[in-house]
N, C-alpha and C positions, 0 to 999 in steps of 0.2 A: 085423034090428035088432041081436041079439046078434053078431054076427061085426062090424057098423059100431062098436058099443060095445069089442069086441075089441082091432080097428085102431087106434081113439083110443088106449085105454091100452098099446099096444104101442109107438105113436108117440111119447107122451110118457114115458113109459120111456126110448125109445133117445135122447133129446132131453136126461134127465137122465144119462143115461149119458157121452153127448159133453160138458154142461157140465160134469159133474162130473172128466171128462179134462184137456179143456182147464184147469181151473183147475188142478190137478194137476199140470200141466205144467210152468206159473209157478215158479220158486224163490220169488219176490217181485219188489217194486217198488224199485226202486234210484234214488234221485236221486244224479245225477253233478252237480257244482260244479264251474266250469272245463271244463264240456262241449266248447268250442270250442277249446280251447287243443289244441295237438298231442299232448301226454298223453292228455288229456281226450278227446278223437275217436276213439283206439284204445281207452279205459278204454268206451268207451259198443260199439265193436262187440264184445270180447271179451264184456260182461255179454249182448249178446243171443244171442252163439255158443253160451254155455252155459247159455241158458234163464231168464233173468231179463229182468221187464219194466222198463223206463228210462226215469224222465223224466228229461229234460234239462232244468239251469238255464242259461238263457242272457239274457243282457241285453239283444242286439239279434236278434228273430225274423228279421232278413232273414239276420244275419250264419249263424243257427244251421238256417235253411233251404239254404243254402248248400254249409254244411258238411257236413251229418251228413246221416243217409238219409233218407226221406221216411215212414218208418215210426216212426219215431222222434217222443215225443211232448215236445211243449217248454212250459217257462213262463217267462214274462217274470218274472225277479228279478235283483236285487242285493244281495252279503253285506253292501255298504256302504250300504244301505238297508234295516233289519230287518223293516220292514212288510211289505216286500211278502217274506219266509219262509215263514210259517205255510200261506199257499193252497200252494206248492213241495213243502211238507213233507207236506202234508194225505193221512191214507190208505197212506204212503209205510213201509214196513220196514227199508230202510236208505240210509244215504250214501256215497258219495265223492268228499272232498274234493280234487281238485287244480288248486286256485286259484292263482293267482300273479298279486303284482302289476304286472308290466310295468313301463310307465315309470309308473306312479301311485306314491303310498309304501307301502312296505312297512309300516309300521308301520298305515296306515289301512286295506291288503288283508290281508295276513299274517296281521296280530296283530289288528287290531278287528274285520275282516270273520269272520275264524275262529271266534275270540267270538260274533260274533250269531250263523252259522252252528250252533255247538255249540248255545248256549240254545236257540233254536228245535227244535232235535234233542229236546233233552231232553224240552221242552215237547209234542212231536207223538208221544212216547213211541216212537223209533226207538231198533232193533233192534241194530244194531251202525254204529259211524263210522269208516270209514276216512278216513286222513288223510295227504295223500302230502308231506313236506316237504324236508328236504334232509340230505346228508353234510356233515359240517365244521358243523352250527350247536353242540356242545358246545366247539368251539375255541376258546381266549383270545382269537388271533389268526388273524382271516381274509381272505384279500386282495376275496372278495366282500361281506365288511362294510364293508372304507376306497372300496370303489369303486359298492358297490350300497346305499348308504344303511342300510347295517347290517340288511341281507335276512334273513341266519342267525339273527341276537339273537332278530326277530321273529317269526321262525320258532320258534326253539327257546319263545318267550314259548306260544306257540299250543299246541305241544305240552304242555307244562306244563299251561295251564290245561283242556287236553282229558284228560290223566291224572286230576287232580282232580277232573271235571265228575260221575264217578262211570257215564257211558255207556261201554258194552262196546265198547273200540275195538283198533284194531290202528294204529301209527304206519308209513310205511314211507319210509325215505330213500333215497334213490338216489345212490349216491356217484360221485364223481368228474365229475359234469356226463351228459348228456346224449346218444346219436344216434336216429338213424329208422332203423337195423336193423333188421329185420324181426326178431320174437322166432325164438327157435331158431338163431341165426345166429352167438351167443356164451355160452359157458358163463359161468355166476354164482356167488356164493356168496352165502351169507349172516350178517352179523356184528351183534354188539352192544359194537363198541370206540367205533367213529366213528373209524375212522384213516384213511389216506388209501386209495382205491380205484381204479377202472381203470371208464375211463367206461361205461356201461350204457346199453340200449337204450332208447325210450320203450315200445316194445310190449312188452318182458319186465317193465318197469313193471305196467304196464297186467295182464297174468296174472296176476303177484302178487297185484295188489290184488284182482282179480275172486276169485284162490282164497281168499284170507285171509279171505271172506266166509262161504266152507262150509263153513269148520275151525276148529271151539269151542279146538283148540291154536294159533291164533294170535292169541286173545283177550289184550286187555290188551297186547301187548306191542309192542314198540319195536325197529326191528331196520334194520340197511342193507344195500342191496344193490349188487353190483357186479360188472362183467364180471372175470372171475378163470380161468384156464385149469385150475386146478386145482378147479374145482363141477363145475357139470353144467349141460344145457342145460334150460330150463323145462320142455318135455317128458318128460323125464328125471325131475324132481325127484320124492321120494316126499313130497309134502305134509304129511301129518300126522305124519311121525316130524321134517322139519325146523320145523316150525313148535314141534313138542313139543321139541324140543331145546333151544329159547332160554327165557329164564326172564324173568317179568314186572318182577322188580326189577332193570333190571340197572345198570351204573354209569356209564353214560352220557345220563344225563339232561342 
């Protein structure tokens, strides 16, 4: 009887032992916005590369079955619908945002969806917000404002009022547009002018944002990134001395 009493509490021992691991293991739970978007699909495999659990927001389950792995957990929302937020958010440590509105208005994706997006943040008491917008929204003039419905303004609107919101975020622009390079494929730098840049990868995007989540020096701040022969490759980078390098106030708001 005492050896069967033995067993038992040796079982449940090693039982607390593995859950206590496994949860360990977790960095936390990340909801990605814009899960589906091309950004968005490399942003959700780097967070599980390096040990953080993800739910995805996605608007249509078939489209977000689809796309993303089958391990990967989804909820049906919309940032232009705030109701259904709070179950997305529910439980959840942190965000990242990289939503875009498509052919919809920028002002009712960008700028109002970002808004509910933030409030609900706040409200679900999330840990830090990343928020991925663009290079060129500080500019007077920009040729993706006269022809995309003034995409930048409402961007840069977004950003502003997530500075304000008072949530621990990191902003991150990606200059010069856009490719599907594989990360490590093109050295980056990283700036806080907003001047013009040399188009950047979605997947060295996509590392940024995942690292800016593990380094309290990339709180707060606002910064662009862009393919530059003179950085280094994301691999390369020593994280916390670049993040610590840029400063929270900077002049390109």
């Amino acid at each position: 009887m005492l050896k069967k009493i033995q067993i038992i509490i040796l079982g449940a021992a090693a039982m607390s032992m593995v859950a206590t691991t496994s949860f360990a293991e977790s960095k936390g739970l990340v909801v990605v916005a814009g899960s589906t978007g091309r950004t968005g699909q490399l942003v959700v495999k780097r967070l599980k590369a390096e040990g953080y659990e993800v739910r995805a927001m996605v608007r249509s389950m078939e489209k977000g079955k689809r796309v993303l792995s089958e391990d990967i957990a989804m909820v049906k929302a919309d940032v232009t619908e705030p109701e259904s937020l709070p179950p997305l958010l529910d439980g959840a440590d942190f965000v990242i945002s990289a939503i875009g509105s498509g052919k919809a208005s920028p002002e009712v994706v960008d700028y109002g969806g970002s808004i509910a997006l933030i409030d609900a943040a706040k409200t679900a008491g999330i840990k830090k917000f990343i928020m991925v917008t663009s290079g060129g929204v500080t500019w007077r003039f920009h040729p993706l404002n006269w022809t995309g419905d003034n995409v930048l303004k409402w961007k840069r609107k977004a950003e502003i009022y997530l500075r304000a919101s008072g949530l621990t975020h990191v902003i991150v622009r990606p200059n010069g547009g856009l490719n599907d390079d594989p990360a490590n494929t093109n050295k980056i730098t990283f700036t806080q002018t907003d001047k013009f840049g040399g188009k950047i990868s979605r997947d060295d995007v996509a590392v940024v944002c995942v690292k800016a989540l593990g380094y309290k020096e990339a709180d707060n701040k606002t910064f662009e990134i862009q393919k530059d022969n003179d950085g280094l490759e994301v691999k390369d980078v020593d994280w916390a001395k670049t993040f610590g390098a840029m400063v929270v106030q900077s002049d390109n708001f």
